[in-house]
C-alpha positions as MATLAB code, in Angstrom:
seq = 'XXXXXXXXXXXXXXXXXXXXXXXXXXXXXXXXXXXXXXXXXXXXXXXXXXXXXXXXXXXXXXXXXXXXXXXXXXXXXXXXXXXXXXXXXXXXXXXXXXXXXXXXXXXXXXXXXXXXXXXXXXXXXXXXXXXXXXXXXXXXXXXXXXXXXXXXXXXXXXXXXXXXXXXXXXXXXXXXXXXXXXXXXXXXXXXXXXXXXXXXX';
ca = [
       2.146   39.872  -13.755;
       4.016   36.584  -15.068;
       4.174   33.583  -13.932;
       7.666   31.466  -13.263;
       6.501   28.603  -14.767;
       9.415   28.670  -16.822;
      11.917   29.151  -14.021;
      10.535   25.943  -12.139;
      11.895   22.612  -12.295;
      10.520   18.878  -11.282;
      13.078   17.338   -9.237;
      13.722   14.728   -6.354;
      12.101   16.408   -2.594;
      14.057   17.280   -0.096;
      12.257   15.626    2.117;
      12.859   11.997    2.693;
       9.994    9.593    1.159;
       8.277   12.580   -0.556;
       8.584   11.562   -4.178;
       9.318   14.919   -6.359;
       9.761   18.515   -5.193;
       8.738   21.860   -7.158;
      12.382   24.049   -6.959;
      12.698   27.340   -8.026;
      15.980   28.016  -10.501;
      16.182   31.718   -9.834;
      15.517   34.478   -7.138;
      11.579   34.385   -5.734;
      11.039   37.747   -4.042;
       8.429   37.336   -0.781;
       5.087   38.050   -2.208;
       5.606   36.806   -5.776;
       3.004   35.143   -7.778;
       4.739   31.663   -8.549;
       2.760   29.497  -10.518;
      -1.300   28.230  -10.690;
      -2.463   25.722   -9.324;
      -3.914   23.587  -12.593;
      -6.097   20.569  -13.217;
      -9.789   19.534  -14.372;
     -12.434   21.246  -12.450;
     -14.781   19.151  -11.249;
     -17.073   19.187   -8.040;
     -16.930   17.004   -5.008;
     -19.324   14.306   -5.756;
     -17.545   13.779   -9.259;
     -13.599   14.268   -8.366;
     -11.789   10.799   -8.201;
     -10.958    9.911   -4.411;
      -9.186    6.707   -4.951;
     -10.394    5.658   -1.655;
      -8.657    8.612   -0.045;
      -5.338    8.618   -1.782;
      -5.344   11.350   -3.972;
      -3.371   13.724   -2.731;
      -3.767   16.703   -5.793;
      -7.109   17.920   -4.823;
      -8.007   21.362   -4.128;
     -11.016   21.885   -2.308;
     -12.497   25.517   -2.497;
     -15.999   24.405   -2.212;
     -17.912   21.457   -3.336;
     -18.936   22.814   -6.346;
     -15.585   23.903   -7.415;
     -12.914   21.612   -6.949;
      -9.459   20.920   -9.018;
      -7.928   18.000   -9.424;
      -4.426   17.654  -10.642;
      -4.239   14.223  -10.553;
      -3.752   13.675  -14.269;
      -1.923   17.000  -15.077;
       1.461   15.524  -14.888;
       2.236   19.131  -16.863;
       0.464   21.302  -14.131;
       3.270   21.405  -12.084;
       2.116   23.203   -8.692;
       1.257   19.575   -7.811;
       4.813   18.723   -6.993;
       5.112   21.420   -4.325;
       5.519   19.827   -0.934;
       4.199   21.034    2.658;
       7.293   20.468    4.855;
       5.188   20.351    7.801;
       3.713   17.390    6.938;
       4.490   13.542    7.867;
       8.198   13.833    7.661;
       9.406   17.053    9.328;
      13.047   17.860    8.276;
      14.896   20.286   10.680;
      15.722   24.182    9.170;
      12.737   23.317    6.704;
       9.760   25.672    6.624;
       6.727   26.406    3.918;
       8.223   29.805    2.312;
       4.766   29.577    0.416;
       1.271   29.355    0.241;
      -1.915   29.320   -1.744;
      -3.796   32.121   -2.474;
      -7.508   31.893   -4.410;
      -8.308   34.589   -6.603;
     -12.187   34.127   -7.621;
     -11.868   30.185   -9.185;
      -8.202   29.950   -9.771;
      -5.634   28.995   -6.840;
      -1.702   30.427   -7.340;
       1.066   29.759   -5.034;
       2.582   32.643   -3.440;
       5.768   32.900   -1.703;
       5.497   33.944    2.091;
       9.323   35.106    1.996;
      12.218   35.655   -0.115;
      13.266   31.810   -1.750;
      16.834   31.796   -3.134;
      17.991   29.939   -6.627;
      17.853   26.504   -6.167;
      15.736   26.245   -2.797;
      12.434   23.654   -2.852;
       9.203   25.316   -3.042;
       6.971   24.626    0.281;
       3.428   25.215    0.469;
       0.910   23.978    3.776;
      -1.700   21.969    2.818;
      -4.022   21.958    5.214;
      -4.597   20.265    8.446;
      -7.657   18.307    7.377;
      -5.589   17.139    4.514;
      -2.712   15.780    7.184;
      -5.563   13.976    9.497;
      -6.801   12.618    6.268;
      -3.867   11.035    5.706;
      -2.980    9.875    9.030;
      -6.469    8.637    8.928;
      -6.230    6.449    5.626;
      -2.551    4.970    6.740;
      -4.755    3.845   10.307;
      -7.090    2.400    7.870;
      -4.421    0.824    5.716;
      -2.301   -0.541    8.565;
      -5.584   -1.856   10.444;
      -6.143   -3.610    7.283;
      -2.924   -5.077    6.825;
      -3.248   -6.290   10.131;
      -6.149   -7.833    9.517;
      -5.389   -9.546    5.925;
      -1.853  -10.924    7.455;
      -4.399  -12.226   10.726;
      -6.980  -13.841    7.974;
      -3.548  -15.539    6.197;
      -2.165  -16.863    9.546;
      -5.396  -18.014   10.197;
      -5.719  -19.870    6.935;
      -2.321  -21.296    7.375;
      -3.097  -23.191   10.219;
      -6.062  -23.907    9.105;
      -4.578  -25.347    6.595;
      -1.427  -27.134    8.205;
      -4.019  -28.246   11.115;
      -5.803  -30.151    8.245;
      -2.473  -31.401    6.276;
      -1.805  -33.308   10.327;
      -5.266  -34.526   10.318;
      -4.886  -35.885    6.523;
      -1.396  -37.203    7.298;
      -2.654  -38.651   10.878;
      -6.013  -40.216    8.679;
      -3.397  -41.713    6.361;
      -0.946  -43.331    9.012;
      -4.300  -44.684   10.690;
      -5.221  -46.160    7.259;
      -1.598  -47.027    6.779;
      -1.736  -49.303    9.378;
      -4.667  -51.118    9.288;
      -3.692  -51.761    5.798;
      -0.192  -53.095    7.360;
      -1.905  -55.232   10.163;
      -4.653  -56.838    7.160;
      -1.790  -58.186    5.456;
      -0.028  -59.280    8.650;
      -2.509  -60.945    9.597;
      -3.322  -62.429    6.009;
      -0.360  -63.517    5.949;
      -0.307  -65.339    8.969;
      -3.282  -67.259    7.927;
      -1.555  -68.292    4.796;
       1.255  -69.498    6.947;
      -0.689  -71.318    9.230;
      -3.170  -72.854    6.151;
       0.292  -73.734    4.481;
       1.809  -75.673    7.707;
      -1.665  -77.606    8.270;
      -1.651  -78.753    4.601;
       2.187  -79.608    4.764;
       1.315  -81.826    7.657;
      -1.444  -83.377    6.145;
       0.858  -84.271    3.680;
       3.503  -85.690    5.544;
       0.686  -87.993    7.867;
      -0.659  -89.449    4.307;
       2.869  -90.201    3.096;
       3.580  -92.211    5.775;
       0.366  -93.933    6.181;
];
């Protein structure tokens, strides 16, 4: 049977904050063979993680894994779950993916009208992944923005000490000259008066 490749388009998710949606531009009947899910096969060990974040893997075991992460013309990979992070109310997955010995096809679960997104689960391990990696990410945001305010007042703390070292030095240079200059005035009032006792001598 034929794919609907051709009856797909790429367009902006209905779901808020998703990024692009798979939608269907013509009548899906519930149990139709929709389109394959494409991309390099590779195993576990070798697929690119990107320190958790991509999100086009298919595991089926860890010898035999596809990543669509560089297919931007396999487009399964835009199909959303729409019970993931940001639930949308009336929104259900009206597909799902089926393996068939190495390949992986989505398959509607019910009937999906012209025009309708394309929704297919992904997994619960794959949604406590990603909660997992935004803890990880948020813990270490926290922590970089804690080692910059840190630095910062490391940082002003020293600018006080410098500015507090320079006053210091600031005045000690002020009293030197003070006080140099008081000696000058005094040297120059003793010589004025020896002057004035030899006039009149």
């Amino acid at each position: 049977m034929a794919l609907l490749e051709k009856d797909l388009v790429v367009k902006t998710s209905t779901i808020p904050s998703s990024g692009q949606g798979l939608f269907s531009k013509v009548y899906i009947p519930k149990g139709t063979r929709i389109v394959e899910y494409k991309g390099r096969v590779t195993t576990w060990k070798q697929v690119r993680h990107d320190n958790g974040e991509n999100g086009y893997i298919y595991f089926m075991n860890r010898n035999h894994v596809i990543d669509a992460s560089k297919s931007l013309a396999a487009i399964a990979r835009y199909s959303n779950d729409a019970t993931g992070l940001s639930r949308i109310q009336g929104l259900s997955n009206n597909a799902e993916y089926i393996e068939d010995g190495k390949r992986v096809f989505i398959v509607s679960k019910k009937d999906i009208m012209p025009g309708e997104e394309i929704f297919v689960g992904y997994g619960k391990e794959y949604w406590q992944t990603i909660r997992h990696n935004i803890r990880v990410e948020e813990q270490r945001k926290k922590e970089a923005a804690k080692k910059l305010a840190d630095k910062e007042r490391r940082e002003t703390l020293k600018a006080k000490k410098l500015a507090a070292r320079r006053e210091v030095i600031a005045r000690r240079k002020e009293k030197r000259q003070q006080l140099a200059a008081r000696k000058k005035a005094k040297l120059q009032e003793l010589m004025a008066a020896k002057k004035t006792r030899k006039a009149t001598a």
